[in-house]
N, C-alpha and C positions, 0 to 999 in steps of 0.2 A: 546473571552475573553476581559475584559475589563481591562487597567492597569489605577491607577487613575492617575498616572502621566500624562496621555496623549499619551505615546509611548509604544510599546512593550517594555520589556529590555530580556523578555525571548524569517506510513507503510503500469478422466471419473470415473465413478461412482465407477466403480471397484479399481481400483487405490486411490479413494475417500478413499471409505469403510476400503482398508485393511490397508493402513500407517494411516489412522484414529486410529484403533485397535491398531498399535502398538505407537499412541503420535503422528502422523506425520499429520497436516491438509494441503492438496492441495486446494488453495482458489484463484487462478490465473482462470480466467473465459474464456471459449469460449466466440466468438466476440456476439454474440447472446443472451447473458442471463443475465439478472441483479443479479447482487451478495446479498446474502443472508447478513445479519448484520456479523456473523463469519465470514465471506468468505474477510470483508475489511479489507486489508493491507495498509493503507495511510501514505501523509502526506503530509501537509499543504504549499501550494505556495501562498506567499502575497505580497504585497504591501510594500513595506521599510518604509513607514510613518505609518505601520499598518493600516487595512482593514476598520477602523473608518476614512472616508476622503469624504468631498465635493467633485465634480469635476468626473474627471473619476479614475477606480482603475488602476494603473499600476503595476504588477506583474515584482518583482526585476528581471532584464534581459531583461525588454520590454521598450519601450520609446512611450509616446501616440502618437509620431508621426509616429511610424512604420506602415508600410500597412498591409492589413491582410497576403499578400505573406513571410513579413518579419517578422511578428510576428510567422507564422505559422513554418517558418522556425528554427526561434530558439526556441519555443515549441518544434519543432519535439526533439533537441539536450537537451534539459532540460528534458523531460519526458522520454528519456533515460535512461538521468543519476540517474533519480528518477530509474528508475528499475535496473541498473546497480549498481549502489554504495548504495541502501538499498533493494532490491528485493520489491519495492511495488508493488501494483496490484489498487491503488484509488489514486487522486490528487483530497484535494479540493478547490472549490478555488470562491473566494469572488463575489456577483454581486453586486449593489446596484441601485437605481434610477436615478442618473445621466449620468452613463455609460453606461445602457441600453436605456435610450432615447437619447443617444450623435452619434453624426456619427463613436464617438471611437468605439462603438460598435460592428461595422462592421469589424475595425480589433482585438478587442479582443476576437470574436469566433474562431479566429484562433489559441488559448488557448486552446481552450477546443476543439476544433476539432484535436489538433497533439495529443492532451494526448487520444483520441479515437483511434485515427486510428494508434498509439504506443499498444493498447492493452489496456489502462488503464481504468479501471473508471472511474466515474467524478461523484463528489460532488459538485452544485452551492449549496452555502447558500446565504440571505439576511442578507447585514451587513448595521448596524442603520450608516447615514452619522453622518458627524462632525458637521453639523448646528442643528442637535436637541441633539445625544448621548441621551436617553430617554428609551432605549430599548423597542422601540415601531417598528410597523413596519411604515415607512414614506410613506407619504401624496405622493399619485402615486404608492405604491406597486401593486395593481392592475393591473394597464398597464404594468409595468413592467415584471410581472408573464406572465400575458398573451404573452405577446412577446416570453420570454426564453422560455416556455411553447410550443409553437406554433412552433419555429425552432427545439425543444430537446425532446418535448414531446413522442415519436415516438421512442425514441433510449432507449433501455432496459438498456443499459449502463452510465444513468445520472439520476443521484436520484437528488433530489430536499427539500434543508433543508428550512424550510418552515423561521425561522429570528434564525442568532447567537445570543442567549442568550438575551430571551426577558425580561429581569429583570424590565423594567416598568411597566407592566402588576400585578395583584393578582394574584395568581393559578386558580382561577376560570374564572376570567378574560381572560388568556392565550389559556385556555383550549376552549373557546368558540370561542377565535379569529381563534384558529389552527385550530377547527371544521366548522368554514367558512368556512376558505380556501379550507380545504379538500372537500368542496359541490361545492366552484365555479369551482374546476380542477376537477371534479368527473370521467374523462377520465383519468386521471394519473390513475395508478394501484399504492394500498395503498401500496403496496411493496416496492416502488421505490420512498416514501414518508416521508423524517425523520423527526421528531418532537419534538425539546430540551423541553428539561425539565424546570420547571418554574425557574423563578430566573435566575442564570448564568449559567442555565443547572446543576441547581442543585444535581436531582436523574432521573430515569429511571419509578419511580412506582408511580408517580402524575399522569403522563401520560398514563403510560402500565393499570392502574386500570380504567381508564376512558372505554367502552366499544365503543364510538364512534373513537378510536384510533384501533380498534382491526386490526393486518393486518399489519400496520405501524411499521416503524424503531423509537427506539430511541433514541437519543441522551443526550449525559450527558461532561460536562467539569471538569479537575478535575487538580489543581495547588498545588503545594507545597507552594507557595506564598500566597494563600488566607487565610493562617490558621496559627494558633501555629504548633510546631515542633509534628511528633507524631515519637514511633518510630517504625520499620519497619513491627512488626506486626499489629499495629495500621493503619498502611498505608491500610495495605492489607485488617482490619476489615471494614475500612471506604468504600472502592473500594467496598467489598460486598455488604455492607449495600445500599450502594447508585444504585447498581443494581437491588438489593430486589430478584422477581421470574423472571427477564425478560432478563435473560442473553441470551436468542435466539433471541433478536429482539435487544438487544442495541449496541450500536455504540458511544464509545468514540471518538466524534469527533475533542476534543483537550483535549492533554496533552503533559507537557514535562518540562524542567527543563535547569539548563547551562552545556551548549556540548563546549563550548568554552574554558572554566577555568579551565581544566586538570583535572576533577575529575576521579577519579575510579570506575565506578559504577559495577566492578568486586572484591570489595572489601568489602566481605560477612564482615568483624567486624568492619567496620567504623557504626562511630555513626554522622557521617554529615548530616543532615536532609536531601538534596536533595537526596545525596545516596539512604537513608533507602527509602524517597519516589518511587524515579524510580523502586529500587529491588521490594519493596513491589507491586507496582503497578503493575507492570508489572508480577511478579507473579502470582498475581490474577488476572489477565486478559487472561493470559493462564488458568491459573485454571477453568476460567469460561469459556471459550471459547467465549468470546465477540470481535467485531469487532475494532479498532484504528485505531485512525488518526493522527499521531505526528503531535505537533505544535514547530515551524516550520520545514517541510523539508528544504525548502530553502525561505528565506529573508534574506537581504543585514543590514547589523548593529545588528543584533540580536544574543544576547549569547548566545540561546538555540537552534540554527540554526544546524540543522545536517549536512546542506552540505555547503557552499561555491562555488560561480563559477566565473570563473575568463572567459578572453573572447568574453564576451557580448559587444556589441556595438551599437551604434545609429545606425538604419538603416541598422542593418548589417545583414548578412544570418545564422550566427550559427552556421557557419561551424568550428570558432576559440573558440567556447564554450568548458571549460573543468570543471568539479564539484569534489567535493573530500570530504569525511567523516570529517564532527569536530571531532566526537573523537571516535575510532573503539569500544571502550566497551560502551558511549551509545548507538551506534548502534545493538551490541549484546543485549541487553536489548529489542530493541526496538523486534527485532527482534522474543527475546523470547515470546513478548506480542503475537506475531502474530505467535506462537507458531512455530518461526523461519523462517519467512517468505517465507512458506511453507513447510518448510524441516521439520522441527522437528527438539525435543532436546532444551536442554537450553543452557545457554552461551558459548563462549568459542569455543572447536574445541569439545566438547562432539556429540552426537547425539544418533539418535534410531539405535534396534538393526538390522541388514542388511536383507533385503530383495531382491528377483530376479525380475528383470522388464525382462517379456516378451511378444516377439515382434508379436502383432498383428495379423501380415500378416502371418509369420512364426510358431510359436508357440515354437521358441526356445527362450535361453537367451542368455541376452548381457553377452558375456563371457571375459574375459582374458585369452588366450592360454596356455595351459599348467602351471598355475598357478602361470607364470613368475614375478616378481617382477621389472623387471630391467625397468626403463627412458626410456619414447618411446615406449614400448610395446603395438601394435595396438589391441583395441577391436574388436570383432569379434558377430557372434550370433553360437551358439551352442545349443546340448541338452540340457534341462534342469536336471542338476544331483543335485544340491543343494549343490555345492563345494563350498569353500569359495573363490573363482576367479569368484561366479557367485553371491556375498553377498555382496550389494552394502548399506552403512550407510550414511543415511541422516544428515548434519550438518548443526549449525546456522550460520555460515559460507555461504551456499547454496552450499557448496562440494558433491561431489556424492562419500564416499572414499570403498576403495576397496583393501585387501591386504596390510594395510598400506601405499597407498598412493593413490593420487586424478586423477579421473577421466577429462580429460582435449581433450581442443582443439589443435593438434599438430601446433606447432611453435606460438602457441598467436594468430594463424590467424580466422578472419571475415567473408573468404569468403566461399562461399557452393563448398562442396565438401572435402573439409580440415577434414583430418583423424580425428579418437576419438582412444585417448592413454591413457597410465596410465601414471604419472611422482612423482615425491616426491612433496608434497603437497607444495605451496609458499603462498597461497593468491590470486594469481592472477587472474585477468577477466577469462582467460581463460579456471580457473578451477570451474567457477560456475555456477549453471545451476540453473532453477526453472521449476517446473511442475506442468504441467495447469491441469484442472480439465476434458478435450476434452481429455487426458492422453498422451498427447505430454511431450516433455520433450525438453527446451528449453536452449541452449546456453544466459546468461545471457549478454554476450559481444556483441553479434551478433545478438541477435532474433530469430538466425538459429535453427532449431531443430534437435533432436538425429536422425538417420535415416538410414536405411538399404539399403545402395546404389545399386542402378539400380532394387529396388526392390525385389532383389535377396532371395531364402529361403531355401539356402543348409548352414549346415555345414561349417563353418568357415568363411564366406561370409562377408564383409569388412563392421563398422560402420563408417560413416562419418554426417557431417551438412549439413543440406539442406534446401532452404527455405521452409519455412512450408506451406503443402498444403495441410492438414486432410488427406494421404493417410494412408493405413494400415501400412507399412513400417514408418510410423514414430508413429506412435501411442503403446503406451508400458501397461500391467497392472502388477500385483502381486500376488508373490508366495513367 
C-alpha cells in the first residue's frame, strides 16, 4: 500500500473436515505443502521507513549490518512471537532490487529461512523502490526473480507475489505484465503464485476472470483510509464485491487500521468508522472463507502495528527479543478473519460447539478423570463415551476449554515431557494451542505437541508435550 505522504502511519484431513462442519478451519500446514489461499493466516513484517525504500529493506528488529547468523537468530525469536502472540501460520515480507543484488542479501535470507524452518509460510512480494514509486515493476526485476526464484523456488512453503500494488500499469496492461512473468517462471507451480489485482490491489475478479491466471492466488488490498467512511454493513458489502466468485483463490494480503489508539473493535454499536471497518471486514472474510495477511504485524512507528518488540539489538542474537499485542480486541478480530486462527468461533472467549480429539495410535480420548474440575487435574486418554470431560471447545483465544475451564501446559512450562492439566482459564501462553492440518495439536508457547507419553495405549495413560515428530501418539482426529 501506498500512503501519499511518503510514510506508513497505519494472521489432517479428518480433523480438517469435521471442525470445518462445525465453523472451525485448521489451516496451520505440514512442513511439506504449500497452503491453499484459506489456509493463510498472516501478517506483515516491514521495514520502519515502509517497504517503498532505495537501498537495502531492513525488517524492524534487523540492522543491515547483521550477519546472516544474527539475523537468522533473531527471525527465529520474532517468528515465534508472530505465532505465539497472534497464532499466524504466513509472514510476508518485502523483496526488492537492491537488496537482492546487494551482498545484504546474503544475510537477509536469514528472514525467511527462520520464519520456514519456525513452521511458517512465506510471502516474498516485489515492492516498487523510492527512486521511481511508479508502480511498475523496476528496471532489473528480472534478475532479481530469477535469484529469489532459484534459492526459494523448490520450497512448497514460499508463494511468490509477483509486484505490491501495481497501480502504474492499465488492467490490461498489468494483466499482460503478470502473464510474462508467469511464462518466464513456468517451473513455479501456479499455486504458489499470487497476483494483485490492478490498481492498489483493487479487486480479486480483473484477475480471477482472466483465463491465463487460472490456478493462481489472488491478491486484493483493502484500507479504511482510502475512502469515504462507509458503515459497517457497507464495509462488509464492499469486502464481497471486491472478491466477486473467487473467494477460493484470494488472499488479502493487506489490511488493517490503528491497534495503537485504544480503539474497541469489540464494540458492536460504535459508529467510528475504523471500528465499523475492521468488524465489517473481517466478517466477511470469515464468511467468505478467504485467506489474510494483517498489515502490519510488526513495524516499529506504525499505529496499526499489532505487535511491538522490545529487545532487539544491533548485532545481537534474539535471545533478549520480547513482542506483545497492541491491542488484544484487534487482535480478536484479526483473528476472527482467519476464522480464529484456527480454532473457530468469533470474538471474545465464545467458540464452537465441543468436540473429542482422538488419539491416533490409541483410538481412545483425551479425557479429564472422572469429570473433575479442580486446578491441576492431569489429562489423560480414555474410552471414548462422549462425556462432557471428553468435549473439548475451540476458542478465538486459541484455548482448547473443557468443563469450564482451559486446557493447559502444567506450571507454564516449555519443556517436553511437562504434564497436560485442566486449570481456570487466564490467558496465558500456556493455555494456547493451535492445530495443524498433519492433525497434531500444538503448544503455542513451545511448538511442543499434545502427545501420549511413552507412546502408551491403555486406559488412563498420561498426556504430556513433546517435541513433535509425526508419530501416531501425537497425532489426534474427531468425533
Amino acid at each position: 500500500m501506498r500512503i501519499f505522504t511518503g510514510a506508513r502511519t497505519v494472521a489432517s484431513a479428518a480433523i480438517t473436515a469435521v471442525l470445518a462442519a462445525a465453523g472451525i478451519a485448521l489451516v496451520a500446514q505440514p512442513a511439506s505443502a504449500a497452503p491453499s489461499a484459506s489456509q493463510i493466516r498472516g501478517v506483515n513484517w516491514a521495514d520502519s521507513r515502509d517497504n517503498f525504500v532505495c537501498g537495502n529493506l531492513v525488517l524492524t528488529g534487523l540492522w543491515d549490518t547483521d550477519s546472516y547468523s544474527s539475523v537468522y537468530s533473531k527471525s527465529t525469536a520474532i517468528a515465534q512471537g508472530f505465532i505465539s502472540t497472534a497464532g499466524a501460520n504466513t509472514v510476508r515480507l518485502p523483496v526488492n532490487v537492491d537488496t537482492v543484488a546487494s551482498s545484504w542479501w546474503a544475510s537477509y535470507q536469514g528472514a525467511i529461512d527462520a520464519s520456514l524452518d519456525k513452521g511458517l509460510n512465506v510471502i516474498l512480494s516485489q515492492w516498487d523502490q523510492c527512486n521511481s514509486q511508479d508502480g511498475r515493476l523496476d528496471p532489473g526485476w528480472q534478475g532479481m526473480w530469477d535469484k529469489v526464484i532459484a534459492k526459494y523456488g523448490a520450497n512448497d512453503r514460499v508463494l511468490f507475489e509477483i509486484m505490491n500494488e501495481p497501480h502504474g500499469y492499465s488492467t490490461s496492461a498489468w494483466l499482460d505484465t503478470a502473464a510474462s512473468w508467469i511464462s518466464r517462471y513456468s517451473s513455479v507451480p501456479k499455486g504458489r503464485i499470487i497476483v494483485s489485482g490492478p490498481g492498489y490491489n483493487d479487486n480479486a475478479w480483473a484477475v480471477g476472470r482472466d483465463s491465463r491466471f487460472n490456478g493462481t492466488l489472488l491478491s486484493i488490498h483493502h484500507y479504511a483510509f482510502w475512502q469515504s467512511a462507509l458503515s459497517y454493513n457497507g464495509w462488509r458489502t464492499q469486502t464481497r464485491e471486491r472478491v466477486a466468485e473467487f473467494a477460493s483463490r484470494t488472499v488479502f494480503t493487506e489490511f488493517g487500521t490503528f491497534m495503537t489508539t485504544g480503539l474497541n473493535f469489540n464494540d458492536t454499536s460504535s459508529t467510528t468508522n475504523e471500528i465499523a471497518y475492521l468488524r465489517g471486514v473481517t466478517d466477511e472474510m470469515n464468511a467468505l472463507g478467504v485467506g489474510s495477511v494483517y498489515w502490519p504485524g510488526l513495524r516499529s512507528g506504525d499505529s496499526y502495528s499489532l505487535t511491538t518488540i522490545s529487545g532487539d539489538q544491533r548485532g545481537g542474537s534474539g535471545s533478549s527479543i520480547s513482542m506483545r499485542v497492541t491491542n488484544a480486541s484487534g487482535l480478536a478480530r484479526l483473528q476472527h478473519a482467519w476464522r480464529a486462527g484456527g480454532f473457530g468461533g468469533g470474538g471474545g472467549g465464545g467458540g464452537t460447539s465441543g468436540v473429542a480429539l482422538v488419539g491416533a495410535q490409541s483410538g481412545r480420548c483425551l479425557d479429564i478423570p472422572g469429570g473433575a474440575t479442580s486446578d491441576g487435574t492431569k489429562a489423560t486418554i480414555y474410552d471414548c463415551n462422549g462425556g462432557t470431560n471428553q468435549q473439548y471447545t475451540a476458542t478465538s483465544a486459541q484455548e482448547l476449554r473443557v468443563l469450564g475451564k482451559c486446557l493447559g501446559v502444567a506450571g507454564a512450562s516449555t519443556s517436553a515431557g511437562a504434564a497436560v492439566e485442566i486449570s481456570t482459564c487466564t490467558g496465558g501462553a500456556h493455555q494456547k494451542w493451535r492445530i495443524n492440518s498433519d492433525g497434531t495439536v500444538a503448544a503455542t508457547a513451545s511448538g511442543l505437541c499434545l502427545d501420549v507419553a511413552s507412546q502408551r495405549t491403555a486406559n488412563g495413560s498420561a498426556v504430556d508435550v513433546w517435541t513433535c515428530n509425526g508419530g501416531a501418539n501425537q497425532r489426534w482426529s474427531t468425533r
